[in-house]
C-alpha positions as CSV (number, residue, x, y, z in Angstrom):
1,X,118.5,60.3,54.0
2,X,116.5,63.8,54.5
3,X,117.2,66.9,51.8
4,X,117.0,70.1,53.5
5,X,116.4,73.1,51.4
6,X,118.7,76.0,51.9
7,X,116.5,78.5,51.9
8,X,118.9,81.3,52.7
9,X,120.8,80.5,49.3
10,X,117.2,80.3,47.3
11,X,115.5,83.1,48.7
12,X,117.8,85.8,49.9
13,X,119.7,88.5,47.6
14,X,122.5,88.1,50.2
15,X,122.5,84.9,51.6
16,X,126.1,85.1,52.5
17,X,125.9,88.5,54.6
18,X,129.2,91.1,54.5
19,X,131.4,89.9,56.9
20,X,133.4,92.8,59.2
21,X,136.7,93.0,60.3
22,X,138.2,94.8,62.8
23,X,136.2,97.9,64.5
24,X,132.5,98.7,62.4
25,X,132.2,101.7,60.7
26,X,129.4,103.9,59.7
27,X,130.1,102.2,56.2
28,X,130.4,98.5,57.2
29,X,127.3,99.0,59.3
30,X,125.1,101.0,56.5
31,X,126.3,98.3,54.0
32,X,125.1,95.2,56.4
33,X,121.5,97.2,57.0
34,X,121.6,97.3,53.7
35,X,121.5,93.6,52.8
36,X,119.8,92.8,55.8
37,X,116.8,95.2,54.3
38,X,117.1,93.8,50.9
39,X,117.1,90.0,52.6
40,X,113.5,90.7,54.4
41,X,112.2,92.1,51.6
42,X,112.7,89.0,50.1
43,X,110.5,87.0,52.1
44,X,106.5,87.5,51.4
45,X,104.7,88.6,54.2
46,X,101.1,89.8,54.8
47,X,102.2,92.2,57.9
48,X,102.9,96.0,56.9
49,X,101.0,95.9,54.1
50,X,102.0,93.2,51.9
51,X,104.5,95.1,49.8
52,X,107.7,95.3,51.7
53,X,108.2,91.6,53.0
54,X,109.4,91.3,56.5
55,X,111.7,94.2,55.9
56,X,109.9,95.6,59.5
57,X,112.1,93.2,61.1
58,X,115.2,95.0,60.3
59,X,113.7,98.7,60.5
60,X,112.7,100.7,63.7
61,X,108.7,101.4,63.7
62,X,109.8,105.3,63.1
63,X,111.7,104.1,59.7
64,X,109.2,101.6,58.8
65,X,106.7,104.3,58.9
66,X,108.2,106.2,56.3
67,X,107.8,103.7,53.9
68,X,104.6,102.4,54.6
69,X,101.4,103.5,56.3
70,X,100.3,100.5,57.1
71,X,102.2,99.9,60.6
72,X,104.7,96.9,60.4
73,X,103.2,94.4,63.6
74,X,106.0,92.2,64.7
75,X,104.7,89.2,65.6
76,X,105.5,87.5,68.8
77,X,107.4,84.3,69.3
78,X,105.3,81.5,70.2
79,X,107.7,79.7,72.7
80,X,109.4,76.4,72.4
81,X,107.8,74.1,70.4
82,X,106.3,71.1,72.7
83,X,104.8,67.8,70.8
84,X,103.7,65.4,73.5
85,X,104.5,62.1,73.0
86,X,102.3,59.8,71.3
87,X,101.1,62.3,68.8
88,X,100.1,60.9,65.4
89,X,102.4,62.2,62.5
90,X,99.2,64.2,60.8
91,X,99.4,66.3,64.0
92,X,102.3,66.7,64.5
93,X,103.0,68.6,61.0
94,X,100.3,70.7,62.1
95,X,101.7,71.8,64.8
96,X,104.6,72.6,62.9
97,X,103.6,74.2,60.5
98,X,101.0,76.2,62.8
């Protein structure tokens, strides 16, 4: 049997995000940014200057800016992950976790 760790649960202030009903609001939508902020600034990161987690995810480059002078640099997404078949185990956890 494999444990998985719920990592949402453990790491994020809101793990469970607002949900909204009906037509958004101003208010719905500031609350959600809200908690979406406080989530990624829950998750270390060495991007944007260390200190504000991976809250540059959920802010525009103009409002990351005004909290950090240190640019936030989204990093792209690698693509699918592809193991080819016959790869030892060692390998392929490093290309996991790479």
């Amino acid at each position: 049997m494999q444990l998985t760790t719920d990592y949402a649960s453990a790491i994020f202030e809101f793990p469970t995000l607002d949900k909204m009903h009906g037509e958004s609001t101003y208010t719905t939508l500031k609350t959600l940014k809200k908690q979406l902020k406080a989530n990624g600034m829950s998750v270390l990161s060495d991007l944007g200057g260390r200190q504000f987690g991976h809250r540059g995810l959920v802010l525009s480059p103009a409002e990351y800016a005004l909290i950090s002078n240190i640019p936030y640099d989204r990093p792209l997404h690698p693509g699918p992950l592809v193991i080819p078949a016959g790869t030892t185990h060692h390998e392929t956890v490093r290309l996991r976790a790479e």
